[in-house]
C-alpha positions as CSV (number, residue, x, y, z in Angstrom):
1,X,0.0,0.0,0.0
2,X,2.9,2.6,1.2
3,X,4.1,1.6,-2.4
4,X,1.9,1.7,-4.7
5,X,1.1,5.4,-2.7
6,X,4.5,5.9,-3.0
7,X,4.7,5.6,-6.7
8,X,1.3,7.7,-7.1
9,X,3.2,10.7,-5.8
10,X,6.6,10.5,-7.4
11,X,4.1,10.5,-10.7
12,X,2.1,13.6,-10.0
13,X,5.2,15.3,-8.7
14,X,7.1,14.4,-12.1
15,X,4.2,15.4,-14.2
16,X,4.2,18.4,-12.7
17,X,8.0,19.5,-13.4
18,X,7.7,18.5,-16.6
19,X,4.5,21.1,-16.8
20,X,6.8,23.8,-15.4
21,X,9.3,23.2,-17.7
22,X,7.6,23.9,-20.6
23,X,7.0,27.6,-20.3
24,X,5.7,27.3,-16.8
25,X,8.0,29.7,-15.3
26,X,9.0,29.4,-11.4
27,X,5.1,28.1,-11.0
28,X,4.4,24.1,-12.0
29,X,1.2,22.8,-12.5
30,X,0.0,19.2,-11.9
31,X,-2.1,19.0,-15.1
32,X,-1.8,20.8,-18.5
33,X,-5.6,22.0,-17.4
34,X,-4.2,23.4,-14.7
35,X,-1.1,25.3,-16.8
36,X,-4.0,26.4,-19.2
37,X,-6.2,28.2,-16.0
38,X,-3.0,29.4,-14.1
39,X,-0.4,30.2,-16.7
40,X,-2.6,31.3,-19.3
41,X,-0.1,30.2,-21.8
42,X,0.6,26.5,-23.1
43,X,3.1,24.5,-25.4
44,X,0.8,23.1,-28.2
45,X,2.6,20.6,-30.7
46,X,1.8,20.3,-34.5
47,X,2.7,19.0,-38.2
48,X,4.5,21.6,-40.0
49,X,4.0,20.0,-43.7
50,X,0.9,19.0,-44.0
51,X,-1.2,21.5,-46.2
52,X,-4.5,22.2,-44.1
53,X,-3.6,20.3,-41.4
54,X,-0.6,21.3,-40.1
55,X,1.8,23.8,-42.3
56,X,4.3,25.9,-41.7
57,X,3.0,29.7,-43.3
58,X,4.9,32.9,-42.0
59,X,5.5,33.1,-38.3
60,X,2.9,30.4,-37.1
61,X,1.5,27.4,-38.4
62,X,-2.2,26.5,-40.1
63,X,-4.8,24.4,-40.8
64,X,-7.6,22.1,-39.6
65,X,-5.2,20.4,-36.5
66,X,-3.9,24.2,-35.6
67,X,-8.0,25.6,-35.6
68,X,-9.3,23.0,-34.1
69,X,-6.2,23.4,-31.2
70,X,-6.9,26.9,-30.6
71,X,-11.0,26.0,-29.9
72,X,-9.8,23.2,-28.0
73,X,-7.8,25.3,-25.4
74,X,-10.0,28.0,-25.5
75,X,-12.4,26.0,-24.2
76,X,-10.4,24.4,-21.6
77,X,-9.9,27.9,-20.5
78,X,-13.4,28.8,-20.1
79,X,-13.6,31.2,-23.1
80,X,-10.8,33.1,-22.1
81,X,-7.7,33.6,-24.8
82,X,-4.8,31.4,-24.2
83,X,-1.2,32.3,-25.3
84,X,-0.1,29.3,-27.6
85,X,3.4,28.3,-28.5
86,X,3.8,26.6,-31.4
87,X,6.2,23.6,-31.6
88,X,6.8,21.3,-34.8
89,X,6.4,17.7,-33.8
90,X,6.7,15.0,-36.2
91,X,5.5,11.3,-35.6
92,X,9.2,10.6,-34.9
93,X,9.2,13.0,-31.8
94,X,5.7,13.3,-30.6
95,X,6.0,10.8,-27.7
96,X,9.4,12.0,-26.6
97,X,8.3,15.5,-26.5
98,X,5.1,14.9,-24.4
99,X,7.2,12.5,-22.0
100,X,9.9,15.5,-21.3
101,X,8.0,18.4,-21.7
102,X,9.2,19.8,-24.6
103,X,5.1,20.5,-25.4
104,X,2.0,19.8,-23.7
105,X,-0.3,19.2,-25.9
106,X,-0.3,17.3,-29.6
107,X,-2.9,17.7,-32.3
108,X,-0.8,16.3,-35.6
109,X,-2.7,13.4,-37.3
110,X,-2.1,11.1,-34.2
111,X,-3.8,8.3,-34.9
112,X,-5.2,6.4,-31.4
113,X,-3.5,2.7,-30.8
114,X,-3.3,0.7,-28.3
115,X,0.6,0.5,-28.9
116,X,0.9,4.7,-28.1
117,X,-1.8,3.8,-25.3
118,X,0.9,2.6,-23.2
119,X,2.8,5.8,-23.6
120,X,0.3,8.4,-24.3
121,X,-3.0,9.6,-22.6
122,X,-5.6,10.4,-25.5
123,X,-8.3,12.7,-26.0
124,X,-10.9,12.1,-28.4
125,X,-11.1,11.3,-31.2
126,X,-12.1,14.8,-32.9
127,X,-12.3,13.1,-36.1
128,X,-12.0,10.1,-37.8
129,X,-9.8,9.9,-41.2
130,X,-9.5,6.9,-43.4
131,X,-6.6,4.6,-45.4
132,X,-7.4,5.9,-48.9
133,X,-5.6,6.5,-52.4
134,X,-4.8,9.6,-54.6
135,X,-4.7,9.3,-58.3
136,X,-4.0,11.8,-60.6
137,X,-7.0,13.6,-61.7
138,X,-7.6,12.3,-65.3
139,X,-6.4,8.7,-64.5
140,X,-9.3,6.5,-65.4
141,X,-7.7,3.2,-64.3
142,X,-7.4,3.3,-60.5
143,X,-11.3,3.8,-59.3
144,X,-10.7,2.0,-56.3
145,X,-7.3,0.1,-53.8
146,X,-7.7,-3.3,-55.7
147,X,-7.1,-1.2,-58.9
148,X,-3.4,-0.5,-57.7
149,X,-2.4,-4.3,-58.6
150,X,0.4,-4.3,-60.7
151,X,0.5,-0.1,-59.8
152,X,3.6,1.8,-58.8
153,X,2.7,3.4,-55.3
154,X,4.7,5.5,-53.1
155,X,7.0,4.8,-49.8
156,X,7.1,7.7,-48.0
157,X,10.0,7.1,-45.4
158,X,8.6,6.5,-41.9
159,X,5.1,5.6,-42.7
160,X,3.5,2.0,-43.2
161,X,0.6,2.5,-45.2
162,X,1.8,1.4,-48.2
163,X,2.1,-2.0,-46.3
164,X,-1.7,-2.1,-45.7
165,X,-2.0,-2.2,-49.8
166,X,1.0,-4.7,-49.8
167,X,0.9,-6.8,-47.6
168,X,-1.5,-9.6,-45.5
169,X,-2.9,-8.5,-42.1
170,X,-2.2,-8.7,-39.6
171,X,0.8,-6.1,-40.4
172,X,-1.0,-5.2,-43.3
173,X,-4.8,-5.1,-44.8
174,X,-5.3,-6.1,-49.0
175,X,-2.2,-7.8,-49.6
176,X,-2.0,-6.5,-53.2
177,X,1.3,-6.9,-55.6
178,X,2.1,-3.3,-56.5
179,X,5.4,-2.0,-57.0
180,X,6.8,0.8,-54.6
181,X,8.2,3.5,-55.5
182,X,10.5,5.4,-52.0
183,X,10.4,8.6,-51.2
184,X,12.1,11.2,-48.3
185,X,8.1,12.4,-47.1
186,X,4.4,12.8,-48.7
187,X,5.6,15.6,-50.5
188,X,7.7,14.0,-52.4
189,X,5.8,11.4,-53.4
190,X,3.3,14.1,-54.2
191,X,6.0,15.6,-56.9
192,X,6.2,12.2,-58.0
193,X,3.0,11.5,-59.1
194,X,2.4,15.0,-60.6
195,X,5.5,14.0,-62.6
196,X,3.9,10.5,-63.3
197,X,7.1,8.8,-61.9
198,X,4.2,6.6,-59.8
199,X,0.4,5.9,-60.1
200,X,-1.1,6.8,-56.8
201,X,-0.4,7.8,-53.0
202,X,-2.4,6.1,-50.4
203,X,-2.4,7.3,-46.5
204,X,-4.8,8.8,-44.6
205,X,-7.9,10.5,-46.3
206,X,-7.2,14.0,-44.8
207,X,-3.9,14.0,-45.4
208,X,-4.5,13.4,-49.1
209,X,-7.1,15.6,-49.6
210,X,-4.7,18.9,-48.4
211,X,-2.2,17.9,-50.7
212,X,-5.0,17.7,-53.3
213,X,-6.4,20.8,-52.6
214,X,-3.1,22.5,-52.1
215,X,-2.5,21.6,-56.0
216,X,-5.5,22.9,-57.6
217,X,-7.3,20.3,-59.1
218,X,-4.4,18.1,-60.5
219,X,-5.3,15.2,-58.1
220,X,-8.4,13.5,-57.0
221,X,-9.0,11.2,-53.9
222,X,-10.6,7.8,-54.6
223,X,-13.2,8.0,-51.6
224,X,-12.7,4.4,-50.9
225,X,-11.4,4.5,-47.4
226,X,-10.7,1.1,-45.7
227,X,-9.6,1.6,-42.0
228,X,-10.1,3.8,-39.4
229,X,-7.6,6.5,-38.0
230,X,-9.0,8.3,-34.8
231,X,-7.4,11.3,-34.3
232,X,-6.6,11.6,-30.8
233,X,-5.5,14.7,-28.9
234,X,-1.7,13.5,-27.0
235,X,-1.3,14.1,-23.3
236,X,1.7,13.1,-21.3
237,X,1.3,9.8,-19.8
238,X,-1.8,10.1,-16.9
239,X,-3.0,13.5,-17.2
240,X,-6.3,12.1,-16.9
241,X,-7.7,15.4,-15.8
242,X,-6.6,17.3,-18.8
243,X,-8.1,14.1,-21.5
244,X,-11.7,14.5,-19.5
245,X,-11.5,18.3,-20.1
246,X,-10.3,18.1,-23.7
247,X,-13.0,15.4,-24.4
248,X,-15.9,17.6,-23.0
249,X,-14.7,20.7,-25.7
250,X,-14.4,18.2,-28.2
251,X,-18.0,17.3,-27.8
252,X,-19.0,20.5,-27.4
253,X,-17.1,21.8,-30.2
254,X,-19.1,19.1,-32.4
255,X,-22.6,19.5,-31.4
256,X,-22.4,23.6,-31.6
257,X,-21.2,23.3,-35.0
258,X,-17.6,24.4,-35.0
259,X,-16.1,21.1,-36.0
260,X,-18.4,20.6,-39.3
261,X,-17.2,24.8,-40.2
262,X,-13.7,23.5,-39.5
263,X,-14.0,21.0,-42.0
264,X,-15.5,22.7,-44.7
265,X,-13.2,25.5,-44.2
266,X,-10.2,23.2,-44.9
267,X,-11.4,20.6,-46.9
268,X,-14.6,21.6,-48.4
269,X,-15.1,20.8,-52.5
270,X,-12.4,17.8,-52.4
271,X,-13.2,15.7,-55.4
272,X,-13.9,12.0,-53.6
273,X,-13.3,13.3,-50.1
274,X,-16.1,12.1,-47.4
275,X,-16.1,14.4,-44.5
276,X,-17.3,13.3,-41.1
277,X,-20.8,14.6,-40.1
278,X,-20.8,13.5,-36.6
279,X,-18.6,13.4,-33.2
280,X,-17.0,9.9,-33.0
281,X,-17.2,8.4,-29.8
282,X,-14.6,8.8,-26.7
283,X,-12.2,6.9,-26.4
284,X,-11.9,7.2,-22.4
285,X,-9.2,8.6,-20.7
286,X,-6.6,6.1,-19.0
């Protein structure tokens, strides 16, 4: 019992100096809700190169993740403005940055799974994005994933979902024989397929559709999404506090509206994109 209390305590107090550190000044906080209330300022960590999510434009970043950031807090806050302090965080560094307090808070595509469960607590969802391909926009032979066979499709360094085209579950979902094609990022395999040195990209829906809309009109999104990717808010490690807080804006961020404007601001008129219409359910904060 002494412990296990013990341990309790040594937690909190570590949370809490990792909270300080991250623009907490002389003050630490317990909980990044806390920080938000007392500091009125707050380290909130985002893509940088993912056009309308997450991009890098002047002296802050935009997009759909940044917006829906900014409402988030603001709610957390009570209505009140909160100072935010933008900090790139790719996939590579988003758990190490919420573990030592580099930022406090993640919206950046982060899909929910039970693997980053056991280092990351998780608000949300606030929306749900799907596995789906990006042709270019007068290709008439790809209408769907099990079109790709036999297709050049891109490897984008870091990221598996080309696996879920290539290869069997459980590591992977249609187990299709297309060729791939590597790549440093999505952006390069997005100069790839404009230059038809590949057929088609294929990650997550959102993703594609702000590099579609980024280019004009020259690609189109299949609309044929086959898995799920919940977007989940990152919290250090038991800030369970802060995930019940974050989960009540998120819902009320849905039901007045501002999610579905959100949306439509960023990704509205997407040729084969299908937006969400409705709050996904909680995941539950642990």
């Amino acid at each position: 019992m002494h412990m296990r209390r013990a341990g309790a305590v040594l937690s909190v107090a570590a949370l809490a100096a990792s909270l300080a550190a991250c623009g907490g000044g002389d003050q630490t906080y317990a909980t990044v809700m806390e920080k938000v209330q007392g500091a009125s300022k707050i380290v909130v960590g985002t893509k940088w190169d993912q056009p309308s999510l997450g991009l890098k434009a002047g002296n802050e970043p935009e997009g759909f993740d940044v917006d829906v950031a900014k409402a988030v807090v603001k709610e957390m806050a009570g209505g009140k403005d909160v100072e935010i302090e933008w900090k790139e965080s790719a996939s590579s560094n988003r758990e190490p940055f919420l573990q030592n307090g580099t930022v406090d808070i993640i919206f950046a595509t982060y899909s929910i799974t039970e693997e980053r469960k056991g280092k990351v607590t998780f608000g949300g969802p606030y929306v749900i994005a799907h596995q789906d391909v990006m042709v270019r926009k007068d290709d008439t032979s790809i209408n769907s994933p099990q079109d790709l066979k036999g297709k050049k499709i891109c490897k984008a360094a870091g990221s598996n979902s080309y696996k879920r085209i290539t290869d069997p579950p459980p590591d992977g979902e249609l187990d299709i024989d297309a060729t791939t094609v590597d790549a440093a990022n999505y952006s390069e395999c997005v100069q790839k397929l404009g230059g038809s040195n590949l057929d088609a990209v294929t990650t997550d829906d959102l993703i594609l559709a702000g590099f579609a809309k980024q280019a004009g009109g020259n690609f189109k999104v299949l609309g044929q999404g086959f898995t799920d990717e919940k977007y989940g808010i990152g919290l250090k490690k038991g800030d369970t506090k802060t995930c019940e807080a974050v989960n009540t804006a998120v819902k009320k961020l849905w039901d007045n509206g501002t999610m579905k404007q959100l949306l439509d601001k960023w990704f509205g008129g997407i040729q084969g994109l299908k937006l969400s219409e409705a709050a996904p359910p909680a995941e539950g904060c642990s």
